[in-house]
Backbone bond lengths (Angstrom), bond angles and torsions (degrees), N, CA, C in turn:
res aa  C-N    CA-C-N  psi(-1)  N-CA   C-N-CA  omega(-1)  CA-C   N-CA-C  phi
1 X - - - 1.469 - - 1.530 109.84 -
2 X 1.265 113.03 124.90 1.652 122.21 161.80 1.104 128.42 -95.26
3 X 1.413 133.84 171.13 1.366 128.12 179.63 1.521 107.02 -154.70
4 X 1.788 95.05 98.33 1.816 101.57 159.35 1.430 122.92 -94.56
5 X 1.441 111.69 152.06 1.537 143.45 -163.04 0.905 96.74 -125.00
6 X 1.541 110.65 140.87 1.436 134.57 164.24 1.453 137.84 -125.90
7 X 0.797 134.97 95.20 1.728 137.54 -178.29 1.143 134.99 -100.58
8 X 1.303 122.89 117.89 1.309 121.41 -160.92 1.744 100.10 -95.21
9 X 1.581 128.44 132.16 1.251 103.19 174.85 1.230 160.10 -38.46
10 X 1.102 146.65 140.71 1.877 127.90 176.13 1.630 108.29 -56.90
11 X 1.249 119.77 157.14 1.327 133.86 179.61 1.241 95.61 -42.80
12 X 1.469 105.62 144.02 1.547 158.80 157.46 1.552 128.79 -61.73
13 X 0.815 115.18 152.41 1.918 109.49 177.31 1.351 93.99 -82.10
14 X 1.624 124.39 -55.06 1.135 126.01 177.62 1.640 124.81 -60.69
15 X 1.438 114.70 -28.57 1.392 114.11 164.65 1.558 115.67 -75.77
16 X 1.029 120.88 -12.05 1.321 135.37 165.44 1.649 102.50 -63.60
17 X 1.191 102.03 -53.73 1.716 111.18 -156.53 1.881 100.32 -88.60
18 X 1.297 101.87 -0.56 1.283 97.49 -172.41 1.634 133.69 57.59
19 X 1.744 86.99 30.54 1.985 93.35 177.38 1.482 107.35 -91.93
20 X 1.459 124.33 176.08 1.019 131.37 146.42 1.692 124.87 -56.54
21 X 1.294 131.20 123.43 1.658 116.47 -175.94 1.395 118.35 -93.44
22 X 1.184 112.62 -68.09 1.332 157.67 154.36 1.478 88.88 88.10
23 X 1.467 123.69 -100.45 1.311 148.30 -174.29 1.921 113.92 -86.63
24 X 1.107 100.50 -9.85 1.129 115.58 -172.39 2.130 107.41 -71.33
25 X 1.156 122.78 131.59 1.701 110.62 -147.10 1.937 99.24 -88.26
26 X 1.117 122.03 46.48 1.650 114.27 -165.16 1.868 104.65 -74.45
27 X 1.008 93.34 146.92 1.506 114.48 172.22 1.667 117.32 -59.48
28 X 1.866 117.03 166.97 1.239 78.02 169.26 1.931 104.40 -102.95
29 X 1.408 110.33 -172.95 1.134 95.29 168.76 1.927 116.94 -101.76
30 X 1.814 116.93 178.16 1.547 98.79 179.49 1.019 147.99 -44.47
31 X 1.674 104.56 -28.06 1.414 137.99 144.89 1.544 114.45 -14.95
32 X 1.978 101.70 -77.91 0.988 122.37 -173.65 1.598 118.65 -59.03
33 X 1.252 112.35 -14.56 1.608 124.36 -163.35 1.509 89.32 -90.85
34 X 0.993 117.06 -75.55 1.570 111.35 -179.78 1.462 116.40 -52.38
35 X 0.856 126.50 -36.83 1.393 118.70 -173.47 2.005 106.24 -73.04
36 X 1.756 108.90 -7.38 1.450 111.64 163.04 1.461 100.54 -104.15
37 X 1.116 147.59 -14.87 1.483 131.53 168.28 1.852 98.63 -70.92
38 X 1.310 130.87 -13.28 1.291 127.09 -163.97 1.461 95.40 -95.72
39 X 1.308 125.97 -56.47 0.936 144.84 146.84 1.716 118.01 6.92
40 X 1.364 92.94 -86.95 1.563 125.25 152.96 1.675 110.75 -12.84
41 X 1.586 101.51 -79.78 1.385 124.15 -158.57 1.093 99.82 -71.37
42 X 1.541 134.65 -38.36 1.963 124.81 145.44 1.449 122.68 -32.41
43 X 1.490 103.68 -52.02 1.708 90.88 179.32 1.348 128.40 -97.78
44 X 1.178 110.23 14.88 1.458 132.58 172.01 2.027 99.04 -45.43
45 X 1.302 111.30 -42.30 1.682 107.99 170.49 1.324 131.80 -80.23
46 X 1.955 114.94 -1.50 1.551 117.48 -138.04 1.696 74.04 -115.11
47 X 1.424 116.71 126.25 0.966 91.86 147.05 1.484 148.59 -99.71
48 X 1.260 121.83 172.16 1.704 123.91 -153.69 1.408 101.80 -147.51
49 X 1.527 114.89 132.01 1.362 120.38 -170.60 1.492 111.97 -125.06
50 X 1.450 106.63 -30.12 1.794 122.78 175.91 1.521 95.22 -128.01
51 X 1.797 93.51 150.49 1.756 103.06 165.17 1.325 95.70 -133.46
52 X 1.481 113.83 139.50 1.040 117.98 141.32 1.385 125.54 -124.79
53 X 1.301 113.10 173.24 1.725 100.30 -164.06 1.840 96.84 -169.85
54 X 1.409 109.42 138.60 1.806 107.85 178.67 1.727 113.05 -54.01
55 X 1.340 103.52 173.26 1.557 104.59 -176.38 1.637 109.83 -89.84
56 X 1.721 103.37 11.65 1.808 92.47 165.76 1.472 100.29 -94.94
57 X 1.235 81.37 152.46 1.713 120.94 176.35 1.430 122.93 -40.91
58 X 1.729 98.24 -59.47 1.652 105.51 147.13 1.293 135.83 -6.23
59 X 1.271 99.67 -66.01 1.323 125.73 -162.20 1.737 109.08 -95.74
60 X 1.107 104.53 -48.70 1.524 116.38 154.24 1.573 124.27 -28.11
61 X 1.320 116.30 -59.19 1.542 143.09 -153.38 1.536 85.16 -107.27
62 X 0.930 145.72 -34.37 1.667 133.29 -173.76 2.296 92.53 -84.69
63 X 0.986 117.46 -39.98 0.945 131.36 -174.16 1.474 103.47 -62.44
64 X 1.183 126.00 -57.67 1.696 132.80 -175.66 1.258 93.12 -63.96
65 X 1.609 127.58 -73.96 1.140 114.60 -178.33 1.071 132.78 -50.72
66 X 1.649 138.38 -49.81 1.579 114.91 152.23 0.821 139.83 -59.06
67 X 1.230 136.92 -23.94 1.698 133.24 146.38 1.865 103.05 -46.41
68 X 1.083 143.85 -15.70 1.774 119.30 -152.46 1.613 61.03 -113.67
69 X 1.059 130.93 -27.69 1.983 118.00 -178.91 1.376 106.85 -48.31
70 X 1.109 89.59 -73.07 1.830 113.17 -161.52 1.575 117.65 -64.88
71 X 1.574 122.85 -0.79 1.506 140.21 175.80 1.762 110.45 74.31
72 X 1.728 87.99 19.27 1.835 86.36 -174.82 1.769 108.56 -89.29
73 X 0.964 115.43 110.44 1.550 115.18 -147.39 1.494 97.50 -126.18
74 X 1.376 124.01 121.79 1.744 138.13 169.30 1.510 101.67 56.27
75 X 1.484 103.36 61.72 1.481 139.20 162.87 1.648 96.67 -63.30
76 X 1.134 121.50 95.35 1.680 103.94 141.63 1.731 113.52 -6.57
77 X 1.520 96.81 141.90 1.589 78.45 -179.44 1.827 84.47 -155.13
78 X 1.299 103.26 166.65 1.609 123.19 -168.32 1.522 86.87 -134.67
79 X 1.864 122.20 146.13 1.207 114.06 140.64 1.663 94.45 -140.68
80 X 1.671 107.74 144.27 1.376 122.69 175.50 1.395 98.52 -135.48
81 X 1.406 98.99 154.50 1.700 125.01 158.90 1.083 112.22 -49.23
82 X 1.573 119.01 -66.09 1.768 148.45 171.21 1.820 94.20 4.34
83 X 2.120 97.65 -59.71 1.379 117.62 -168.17 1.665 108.66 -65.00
84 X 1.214 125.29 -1.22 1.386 111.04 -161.91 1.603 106.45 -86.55
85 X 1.375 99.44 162.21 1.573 100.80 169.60 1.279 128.93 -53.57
86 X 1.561 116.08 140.03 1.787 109.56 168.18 1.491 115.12 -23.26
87 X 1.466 122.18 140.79 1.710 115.82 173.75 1.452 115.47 -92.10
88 X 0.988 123.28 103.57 1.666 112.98 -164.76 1.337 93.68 -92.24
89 X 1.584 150.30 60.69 0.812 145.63 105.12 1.338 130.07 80.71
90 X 1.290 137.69 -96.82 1.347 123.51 163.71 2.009 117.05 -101.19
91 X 2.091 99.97 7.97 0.747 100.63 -175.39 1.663 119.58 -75.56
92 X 1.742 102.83 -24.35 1.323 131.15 -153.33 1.728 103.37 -56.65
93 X 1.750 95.51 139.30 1.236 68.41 177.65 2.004 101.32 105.14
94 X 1.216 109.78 -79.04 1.657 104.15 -169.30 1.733 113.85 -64.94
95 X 1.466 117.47 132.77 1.070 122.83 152.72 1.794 118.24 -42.05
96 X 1.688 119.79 114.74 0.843 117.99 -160.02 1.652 136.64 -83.64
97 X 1.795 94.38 -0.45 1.304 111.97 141.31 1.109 143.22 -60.91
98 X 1.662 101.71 -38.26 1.896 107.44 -179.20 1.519 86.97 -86.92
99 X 1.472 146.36 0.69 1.532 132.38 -179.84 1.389 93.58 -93.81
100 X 1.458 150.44 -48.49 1.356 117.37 157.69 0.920 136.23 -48.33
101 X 1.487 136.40 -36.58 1.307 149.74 -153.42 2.067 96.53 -78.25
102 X 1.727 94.45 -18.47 1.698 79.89 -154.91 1.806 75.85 -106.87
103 X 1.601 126.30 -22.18 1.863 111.52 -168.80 1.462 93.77 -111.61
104 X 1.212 123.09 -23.75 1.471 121.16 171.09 1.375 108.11 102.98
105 X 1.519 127.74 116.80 1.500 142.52 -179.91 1.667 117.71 -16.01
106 X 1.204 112.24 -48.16 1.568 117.90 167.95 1.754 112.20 -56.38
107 X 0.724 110.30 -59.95 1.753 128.16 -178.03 1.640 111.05 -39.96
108 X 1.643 96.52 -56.04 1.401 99.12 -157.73 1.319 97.92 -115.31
109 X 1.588 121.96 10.84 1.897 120.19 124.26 1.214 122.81 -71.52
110 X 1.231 137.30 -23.36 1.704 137.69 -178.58 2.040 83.93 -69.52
111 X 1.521 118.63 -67.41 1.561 120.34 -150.81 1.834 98.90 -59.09
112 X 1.337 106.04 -44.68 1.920 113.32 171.39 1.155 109.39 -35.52
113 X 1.936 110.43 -69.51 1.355 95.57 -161.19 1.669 111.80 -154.73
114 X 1.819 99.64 40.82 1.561 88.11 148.71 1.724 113.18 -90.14
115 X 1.215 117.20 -137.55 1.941 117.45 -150.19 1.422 69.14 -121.42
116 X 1.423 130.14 -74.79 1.642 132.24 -130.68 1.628 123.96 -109.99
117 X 1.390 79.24 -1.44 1.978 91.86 -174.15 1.579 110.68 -90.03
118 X 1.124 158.02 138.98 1.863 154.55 -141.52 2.168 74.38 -140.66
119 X 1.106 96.91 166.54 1.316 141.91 155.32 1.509 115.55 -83.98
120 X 1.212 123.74 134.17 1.706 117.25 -176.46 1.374 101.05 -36.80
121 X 0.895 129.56 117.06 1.651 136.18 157.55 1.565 120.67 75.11
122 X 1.327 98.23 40.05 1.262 100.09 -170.27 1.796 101.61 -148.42
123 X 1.338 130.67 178.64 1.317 161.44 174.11 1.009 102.69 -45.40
124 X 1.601 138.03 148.94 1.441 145.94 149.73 1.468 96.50 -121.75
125 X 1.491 124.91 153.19 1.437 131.96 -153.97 1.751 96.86 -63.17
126 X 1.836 108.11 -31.92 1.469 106.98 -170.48 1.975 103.68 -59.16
127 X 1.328 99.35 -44.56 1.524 106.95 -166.95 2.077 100.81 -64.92
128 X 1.234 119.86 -20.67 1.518 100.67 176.17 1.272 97.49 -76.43
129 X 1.368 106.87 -35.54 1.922 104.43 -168.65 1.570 99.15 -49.90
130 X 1.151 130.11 -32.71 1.527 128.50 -139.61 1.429 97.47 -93.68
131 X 1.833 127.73 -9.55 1.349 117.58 -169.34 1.786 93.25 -119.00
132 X 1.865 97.82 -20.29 1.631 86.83 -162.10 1.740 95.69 -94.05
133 X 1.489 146.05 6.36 0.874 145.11 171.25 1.578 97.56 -90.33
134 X 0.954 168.44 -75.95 1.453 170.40 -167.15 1.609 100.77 -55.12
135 X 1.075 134.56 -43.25 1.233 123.04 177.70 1.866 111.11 -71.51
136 X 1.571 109.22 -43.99 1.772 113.19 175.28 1.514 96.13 -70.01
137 X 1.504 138.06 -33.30 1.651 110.88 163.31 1.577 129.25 -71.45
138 X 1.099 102.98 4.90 1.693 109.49 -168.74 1.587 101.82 -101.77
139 X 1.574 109.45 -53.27 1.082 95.79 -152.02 1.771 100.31 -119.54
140 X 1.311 120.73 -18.87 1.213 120.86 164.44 0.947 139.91 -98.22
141 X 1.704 132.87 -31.09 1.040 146.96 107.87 1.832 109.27 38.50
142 X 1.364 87.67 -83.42 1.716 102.16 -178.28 1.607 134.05 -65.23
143 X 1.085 96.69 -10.60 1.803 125.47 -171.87 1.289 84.47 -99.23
144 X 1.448 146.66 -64.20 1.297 131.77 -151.98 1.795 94.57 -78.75
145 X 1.070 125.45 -39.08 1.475 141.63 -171.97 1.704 94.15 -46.32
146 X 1.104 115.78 -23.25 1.467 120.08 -153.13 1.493 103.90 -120.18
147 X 1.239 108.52 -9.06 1.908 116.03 161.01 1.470 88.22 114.47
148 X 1.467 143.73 2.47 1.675 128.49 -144.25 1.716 78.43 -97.07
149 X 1.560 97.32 146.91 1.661 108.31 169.81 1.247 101.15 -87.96
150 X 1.462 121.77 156.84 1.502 128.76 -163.36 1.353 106.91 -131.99
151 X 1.261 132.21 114.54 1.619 125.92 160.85 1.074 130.76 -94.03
152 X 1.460 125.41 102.67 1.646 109.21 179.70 1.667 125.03 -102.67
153 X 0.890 100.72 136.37 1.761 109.88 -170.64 1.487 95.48 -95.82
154 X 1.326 125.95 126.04 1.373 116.78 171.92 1.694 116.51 -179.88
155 X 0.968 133.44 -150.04 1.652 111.45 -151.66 2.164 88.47 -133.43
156 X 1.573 98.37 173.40 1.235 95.12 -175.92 2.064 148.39 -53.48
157 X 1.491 72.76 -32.93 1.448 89.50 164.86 1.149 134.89 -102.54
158 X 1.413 108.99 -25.94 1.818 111.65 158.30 2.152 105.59 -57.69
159 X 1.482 108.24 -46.48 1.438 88.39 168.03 0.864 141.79 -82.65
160 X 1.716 125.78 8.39 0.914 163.70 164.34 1.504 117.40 -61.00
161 X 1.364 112.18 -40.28 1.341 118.22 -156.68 2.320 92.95 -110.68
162 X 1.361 91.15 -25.14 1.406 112.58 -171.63 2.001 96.97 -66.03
163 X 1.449 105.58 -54.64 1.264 119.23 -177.01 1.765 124.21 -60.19
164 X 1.429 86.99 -23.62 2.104 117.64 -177.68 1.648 89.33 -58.57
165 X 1.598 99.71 -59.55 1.266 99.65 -168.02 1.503 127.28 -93.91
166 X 1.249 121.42 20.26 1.531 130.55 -172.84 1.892 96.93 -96.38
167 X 1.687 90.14 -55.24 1.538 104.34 -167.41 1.642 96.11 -92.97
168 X 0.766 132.37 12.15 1.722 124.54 172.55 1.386 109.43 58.35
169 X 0.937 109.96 70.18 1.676 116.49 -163.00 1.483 105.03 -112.14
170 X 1.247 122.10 140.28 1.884 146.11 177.28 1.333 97.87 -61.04
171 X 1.414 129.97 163.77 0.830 107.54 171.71 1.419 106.22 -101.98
172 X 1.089 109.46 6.12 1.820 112.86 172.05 1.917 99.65 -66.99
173 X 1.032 112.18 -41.64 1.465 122.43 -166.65 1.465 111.68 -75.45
174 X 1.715 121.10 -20.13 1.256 120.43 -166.34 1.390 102.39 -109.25
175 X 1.695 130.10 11.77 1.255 136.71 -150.61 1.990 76.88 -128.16
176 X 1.359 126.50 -17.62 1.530 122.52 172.56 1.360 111.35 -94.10
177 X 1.814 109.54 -0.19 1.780 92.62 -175.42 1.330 122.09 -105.89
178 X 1.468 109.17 111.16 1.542 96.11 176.31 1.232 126.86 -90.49
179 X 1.896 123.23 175.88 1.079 106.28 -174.04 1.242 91.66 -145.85
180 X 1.468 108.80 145.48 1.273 113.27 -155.52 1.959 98.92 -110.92
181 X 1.181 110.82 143.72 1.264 124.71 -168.85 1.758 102.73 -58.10
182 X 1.547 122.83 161.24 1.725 112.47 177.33 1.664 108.00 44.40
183 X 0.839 144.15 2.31 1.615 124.33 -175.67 1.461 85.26 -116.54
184 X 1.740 115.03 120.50 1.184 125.25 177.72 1.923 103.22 -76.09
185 X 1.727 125.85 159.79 0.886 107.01 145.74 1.828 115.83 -132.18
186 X 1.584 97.49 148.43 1.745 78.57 -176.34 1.520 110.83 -126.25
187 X 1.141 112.61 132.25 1.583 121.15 155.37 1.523 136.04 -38.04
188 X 0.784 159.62 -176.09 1.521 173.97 108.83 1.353 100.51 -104.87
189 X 1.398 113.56 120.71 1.773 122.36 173.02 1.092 111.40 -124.04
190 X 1.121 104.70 120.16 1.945 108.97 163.78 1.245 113.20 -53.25
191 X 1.551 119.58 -170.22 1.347 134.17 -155.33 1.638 94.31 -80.95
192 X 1.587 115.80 -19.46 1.518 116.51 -154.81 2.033 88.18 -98.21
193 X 1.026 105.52 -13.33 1.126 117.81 -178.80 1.947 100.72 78.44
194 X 1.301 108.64 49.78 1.371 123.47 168.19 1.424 123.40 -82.20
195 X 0.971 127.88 146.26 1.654 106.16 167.74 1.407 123.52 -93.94
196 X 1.426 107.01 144.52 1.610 106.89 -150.84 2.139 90.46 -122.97
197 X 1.233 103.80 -27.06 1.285 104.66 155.37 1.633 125.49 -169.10
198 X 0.942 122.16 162.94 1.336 126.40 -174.22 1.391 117.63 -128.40
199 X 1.563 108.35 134.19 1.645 106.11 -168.01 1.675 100.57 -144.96
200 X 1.426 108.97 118.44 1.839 121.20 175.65 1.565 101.18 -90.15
201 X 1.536 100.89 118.58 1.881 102.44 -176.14 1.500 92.81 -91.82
202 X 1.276 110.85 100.35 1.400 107.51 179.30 2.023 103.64 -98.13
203 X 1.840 81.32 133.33 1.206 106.78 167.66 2.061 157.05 -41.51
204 X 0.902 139.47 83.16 1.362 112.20 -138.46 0.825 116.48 -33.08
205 X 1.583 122.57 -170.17 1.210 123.88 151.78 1.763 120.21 -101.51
């Protein structure tokens, strides 16, 4: 039996500001820092043997800091693109009020949160699935196969698309799951790498 973890980063300057990020490299804010020392102090019991985590900073810096929480210290570590957030494209970047106001509320709910529709030049949730599923069979896949617990640090729609494929999820069903920033979640996988249970370490308040 293995056990993968998932973490979506602590708040953003831009989730603060209410822009689109996607690929865009923002920091987190103090907000965001604590909400990875909290983070942290949840998985302080889980154990974790590999991290991997995307090459934003975000995700990076929420990652150091809950790991230096939790006493998990010179973790093997992986970082890929694969992990990065959906690219919303020419959205990145706009306050997502003035992005309705300028494509209109219908529009830029279809690009949010149907499965297959992208933003001008950018990602649709199917297209992260399509880089972040081939990278978790390549390279993580095999580590859990082998009993190793797995932590991934990474942003909403890369775990988003990560979770589609853990729990075998529709994509009608993976377009209802949210994920809430600091609240780790972890698996228990059988040998088939099934899930045998699922547990959200939710955060105080």
């Amino acid at each position: 039996m293995s056990r993968l973890t998932l973490l979506r980063h602590g708040q953003s300057q831009w989730n603060l500001e209410n822009r689109f990020t996607g690929w865009v490299d923002v920091d987190l804010t103090p907000d965001g820092e604590a909400e990875a020392r909290r983070a942290g102090a949840l998985l302080s019991d889980v154990p974790v043997d590999v991290l991997f985590t995307s090459v934003l900073k975000r995700a990076m810096r929420t990652a150091e800091i809950a790991c230096t929480e939790a006493g998990l210290h010179d973790l093997p570590t992986h970082r890929d693109e694969a992990l990065n957030e959906r690219h919303y494209g020419e959205l990145q970047g706009l306050n997502k009020a003035e992005t309705a106001q300028k494509y209109g509320d219908e529009q830029v709910h279809i690009w949010r949160r149907s499965f297959d529709v992208p933003p001008p030049n950018g990602e649709s949730l199917k297209d992260t699935l399509a880089r972040v599923e081939p990278y978790y069979r390549e390279h993580i896949v095999p580590l859990l196969q082998q009993g190793t617990n797995v932590l991934v640090v990474a942003h909403g729609n890369s775990l988003r698309s990560l979770i589609m494929f853990v729990e075998h999820l529709s994509p009608e069903e993976i377009l209802k799951t949210e994920i809430a920033t600091g609240e780790p979640i972890t698996y228990e996988l059988d040998t088939n790498l099934d899930v045998i249970n699922k547990t959200i370490l939710h955060k105080s308040t």
